[in-house]
C-alpha positions as CSV (number, residue, x, y, z in Angstrom):
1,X,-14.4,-12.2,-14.0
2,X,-13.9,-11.2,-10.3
3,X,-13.9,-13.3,-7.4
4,X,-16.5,-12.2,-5.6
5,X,-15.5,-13.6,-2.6
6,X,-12.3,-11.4,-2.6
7,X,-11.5,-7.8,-1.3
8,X,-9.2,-7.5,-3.9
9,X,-9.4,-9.2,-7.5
10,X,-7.1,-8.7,-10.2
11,X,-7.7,-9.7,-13.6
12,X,-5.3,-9.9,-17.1
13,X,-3.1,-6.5,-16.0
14,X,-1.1,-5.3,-18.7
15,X,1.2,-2.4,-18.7
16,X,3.4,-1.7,-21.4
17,X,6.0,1.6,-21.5
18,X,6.9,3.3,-24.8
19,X,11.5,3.8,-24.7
20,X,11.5,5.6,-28.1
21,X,10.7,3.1,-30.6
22,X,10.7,-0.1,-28.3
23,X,7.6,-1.3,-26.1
24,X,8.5,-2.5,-22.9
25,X,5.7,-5.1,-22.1
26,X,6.3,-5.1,-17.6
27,X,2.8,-6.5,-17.0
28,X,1.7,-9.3,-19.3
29,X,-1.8,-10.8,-17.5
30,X,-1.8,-10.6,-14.3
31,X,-3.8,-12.0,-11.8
32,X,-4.2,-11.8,-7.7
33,X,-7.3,-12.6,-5.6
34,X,-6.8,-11.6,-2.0
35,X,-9.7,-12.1,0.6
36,X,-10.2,-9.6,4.0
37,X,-7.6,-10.2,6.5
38,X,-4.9,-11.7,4.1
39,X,-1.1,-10.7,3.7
40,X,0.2,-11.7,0.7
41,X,4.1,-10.8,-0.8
42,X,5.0,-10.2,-3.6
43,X,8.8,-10.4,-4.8
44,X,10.9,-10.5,-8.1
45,X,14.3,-9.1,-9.4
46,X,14.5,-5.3,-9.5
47,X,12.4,-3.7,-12.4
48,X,10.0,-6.9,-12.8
49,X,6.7,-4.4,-12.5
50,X,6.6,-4.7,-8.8
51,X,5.8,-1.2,-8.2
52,X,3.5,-0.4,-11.7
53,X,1.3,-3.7,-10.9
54,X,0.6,-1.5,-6.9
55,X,0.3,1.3,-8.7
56,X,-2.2,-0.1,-10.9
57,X,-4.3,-2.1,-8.3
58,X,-3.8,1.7,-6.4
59,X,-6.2,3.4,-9.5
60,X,-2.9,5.4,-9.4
61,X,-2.1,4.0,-13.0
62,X,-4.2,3.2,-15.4
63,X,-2.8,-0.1,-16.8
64,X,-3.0,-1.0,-20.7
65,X,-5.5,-3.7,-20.0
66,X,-7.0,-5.6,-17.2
67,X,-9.4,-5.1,-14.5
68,X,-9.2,-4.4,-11.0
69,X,-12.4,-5.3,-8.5
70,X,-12.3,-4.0,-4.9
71,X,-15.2,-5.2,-2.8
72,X,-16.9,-6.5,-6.1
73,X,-16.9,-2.7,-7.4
74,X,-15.2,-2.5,-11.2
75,X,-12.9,0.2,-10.4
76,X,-11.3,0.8,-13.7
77,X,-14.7,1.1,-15.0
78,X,-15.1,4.6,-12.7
79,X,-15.3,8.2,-13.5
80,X,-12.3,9.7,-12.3
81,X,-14.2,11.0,-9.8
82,X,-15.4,8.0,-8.6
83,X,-12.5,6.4,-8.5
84,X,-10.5,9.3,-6.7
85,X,-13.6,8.3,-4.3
86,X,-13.2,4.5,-4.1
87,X,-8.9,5.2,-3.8
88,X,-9.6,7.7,-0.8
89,X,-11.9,5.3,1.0
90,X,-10.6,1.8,0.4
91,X,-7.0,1.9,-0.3
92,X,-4.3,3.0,2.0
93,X,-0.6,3.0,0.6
94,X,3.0,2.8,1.6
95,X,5.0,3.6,-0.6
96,X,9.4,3.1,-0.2
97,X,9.9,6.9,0.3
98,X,7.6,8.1,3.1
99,X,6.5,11.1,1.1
100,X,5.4,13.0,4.4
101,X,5.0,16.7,4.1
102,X,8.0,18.1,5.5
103,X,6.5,21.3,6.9
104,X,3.8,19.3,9.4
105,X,4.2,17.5,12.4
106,X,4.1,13.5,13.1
107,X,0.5,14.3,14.0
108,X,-1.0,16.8,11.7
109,X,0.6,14.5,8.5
110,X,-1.7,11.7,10.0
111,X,-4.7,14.1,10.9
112,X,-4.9,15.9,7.1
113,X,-6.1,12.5,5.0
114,X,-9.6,12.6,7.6
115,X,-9.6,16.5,7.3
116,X,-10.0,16.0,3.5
117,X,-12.4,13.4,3.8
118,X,-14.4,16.1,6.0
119,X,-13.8,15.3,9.3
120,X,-13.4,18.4,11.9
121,X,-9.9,19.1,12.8
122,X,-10.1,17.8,16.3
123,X,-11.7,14.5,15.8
124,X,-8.9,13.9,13.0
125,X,-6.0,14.9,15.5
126,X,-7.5,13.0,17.9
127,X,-7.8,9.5,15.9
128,X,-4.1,10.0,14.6
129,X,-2.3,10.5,18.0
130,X,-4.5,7.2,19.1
131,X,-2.7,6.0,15.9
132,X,0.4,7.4,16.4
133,X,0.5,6.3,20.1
134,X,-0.2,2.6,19.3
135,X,2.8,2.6,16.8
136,X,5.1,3.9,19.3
137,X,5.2,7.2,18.3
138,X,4.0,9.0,21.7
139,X,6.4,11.3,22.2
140,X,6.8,12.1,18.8
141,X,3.4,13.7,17.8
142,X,5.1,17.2,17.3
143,X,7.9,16.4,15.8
144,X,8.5,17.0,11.6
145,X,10.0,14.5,9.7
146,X,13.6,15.9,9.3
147,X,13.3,15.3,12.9
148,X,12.4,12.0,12.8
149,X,14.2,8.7,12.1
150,X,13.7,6.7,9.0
151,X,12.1,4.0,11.0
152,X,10.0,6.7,12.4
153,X,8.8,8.2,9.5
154,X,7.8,5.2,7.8
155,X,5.5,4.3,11.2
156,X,4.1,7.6,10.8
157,X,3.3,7.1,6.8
158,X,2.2,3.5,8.2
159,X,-0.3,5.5,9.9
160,X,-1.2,7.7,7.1
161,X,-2.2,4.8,5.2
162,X,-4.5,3.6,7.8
163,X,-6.2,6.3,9.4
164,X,-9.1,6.5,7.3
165,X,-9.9,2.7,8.0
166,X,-8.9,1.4,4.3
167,X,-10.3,-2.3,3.1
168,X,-6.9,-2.7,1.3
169,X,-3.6,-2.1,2.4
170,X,-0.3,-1.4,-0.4
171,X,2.4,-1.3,0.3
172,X,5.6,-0.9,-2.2
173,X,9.4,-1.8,-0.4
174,X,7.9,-0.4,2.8
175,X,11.3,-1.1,4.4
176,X,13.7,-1.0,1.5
177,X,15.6,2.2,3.2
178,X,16.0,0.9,6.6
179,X,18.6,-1.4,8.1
180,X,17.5,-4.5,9.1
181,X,16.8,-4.1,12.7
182,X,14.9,-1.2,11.9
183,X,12.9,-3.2,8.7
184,X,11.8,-6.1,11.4
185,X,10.5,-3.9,13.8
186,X,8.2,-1.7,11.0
187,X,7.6,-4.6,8.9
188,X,6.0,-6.3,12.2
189,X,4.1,-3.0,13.1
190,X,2.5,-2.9,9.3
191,X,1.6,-6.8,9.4
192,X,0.5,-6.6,13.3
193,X,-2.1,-3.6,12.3
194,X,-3.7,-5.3,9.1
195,X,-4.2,-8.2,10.8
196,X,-6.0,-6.6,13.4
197,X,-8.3,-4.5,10.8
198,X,-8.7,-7.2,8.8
199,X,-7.2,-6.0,5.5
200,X,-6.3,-7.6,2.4
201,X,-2.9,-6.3,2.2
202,X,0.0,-6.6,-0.7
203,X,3.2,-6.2,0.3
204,X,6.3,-5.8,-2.5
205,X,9.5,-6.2,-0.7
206,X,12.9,-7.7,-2.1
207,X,13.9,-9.0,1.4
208,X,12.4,-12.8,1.0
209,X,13.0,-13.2,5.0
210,X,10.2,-10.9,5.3
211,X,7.7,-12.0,3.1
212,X,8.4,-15.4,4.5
213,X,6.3,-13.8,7.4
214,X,3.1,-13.6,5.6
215,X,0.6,-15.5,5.0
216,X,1.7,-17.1,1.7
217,X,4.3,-15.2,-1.1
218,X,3.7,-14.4,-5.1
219,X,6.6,-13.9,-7.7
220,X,6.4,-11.6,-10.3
221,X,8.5,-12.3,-13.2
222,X,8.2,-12.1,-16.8
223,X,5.0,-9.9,-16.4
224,X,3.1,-12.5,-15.0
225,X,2.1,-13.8,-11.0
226,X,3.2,-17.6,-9.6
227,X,3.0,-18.7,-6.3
228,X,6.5,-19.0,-4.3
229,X,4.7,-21.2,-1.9
């Protein structure tokens, strides 16, 4: 059962990978609750399931068992198209790879997520230089990702992820390809903006010095979810 009290609830995820005739059990139960305007991190050795357990929590994976409530909403008990819906509205991600589309500017990688929502092109430009402006990225609105730095481009995913005012924020080794100058200043911009907008926000990250900077830390490992602190 849910917590109801909780953005985000996470019940008994399993996810288990077939490597020919082994079963790789990643996810073994696992649990999280985490309430509007929290930060949690989550860390644990390379290949523990950090990324499959976002990616399930996402509705970007359907995991072998489990449930996943956001805003008290079932979600794995969707239609596909329902929860394509409930992923557009209520979940923003960032993933370690920016993924922006290389052809588009700064701006217009921002401005498509509202245009496919259905909002007109100019209100949508408009809300993701204000977005764009406030990360820092002013006089970088034109500019196309080769022509941006990493620490750049992961502000401009960062804004990707938010524009269409998500309840939840993931995001999976958001700073894992950046030095570590760079990883302070974009690890403060993501925490700094879901504070303000109130998110319950996951954040993976295998640099402990970071997630030491939210507002309390879980360890995956052996498939299943302790508290660090």
């Amino acid at each position: 059962m849910s917590d109801r009290s909780s953005t985000l609830s996470v019940r008994g995820i399993e996810r288990n990978y077939q490597t020919g005739d082994q079963v790789l059990h990643v996810l073994k139960g696992a649990n999280i609750d985490i309430a509007a305007g929290e930060i949690v991190g989550l860390v644990g050795p390379s290949g523990c399931g950090k990324s499959s357990l976002l990616h399930a929590i996402g509705l970007l994976e359907r995991p072998n068992a489990g449930s996943v409530w956001i805003k008290g909403e079932d979600a794995l008990a969707l239609s596909d198209r329902q929860r394509t819906r409930l992923r557009r509205d209520s979940v923003g991600f960032v993933y370690q790879f920016h993924h922006l589309l290389p052809e588009f500017s700064a701006l217009d990688n921002v401005a498509i997520p509202q245009m496919i929502t259905g909002k007109g092109r100019r209100a949508a430009r408009e809300e993701a230089e204000a977005l764009l402006v406030e990360l820092g990225l002013g006089e970088r609105l034109t500019h196309q990702p080769a022509q941006l730095s990493g620490g750049e481009r992961q502000r401009v995913a960062i804004a990707r992820a938010l524009v269409n005012d998500p309840d939840i924020l993931l995001a999976d080794e958001p700073t894992g390809n950046l030095d570590p100058e760079t990883s302070d200043g974009v690890f403060t911009a993501l925490t700094r903006l879901a504070r303000e907008r109130n998110l319950a926000a996951l954040i993976a990250t295998h640099n402990h010095d970071l997630a030491a900077a939210t507002d309390r830390v879980l360890t995956l490992e052996h498939g299943l979810i302790e508290p660090s602190r």
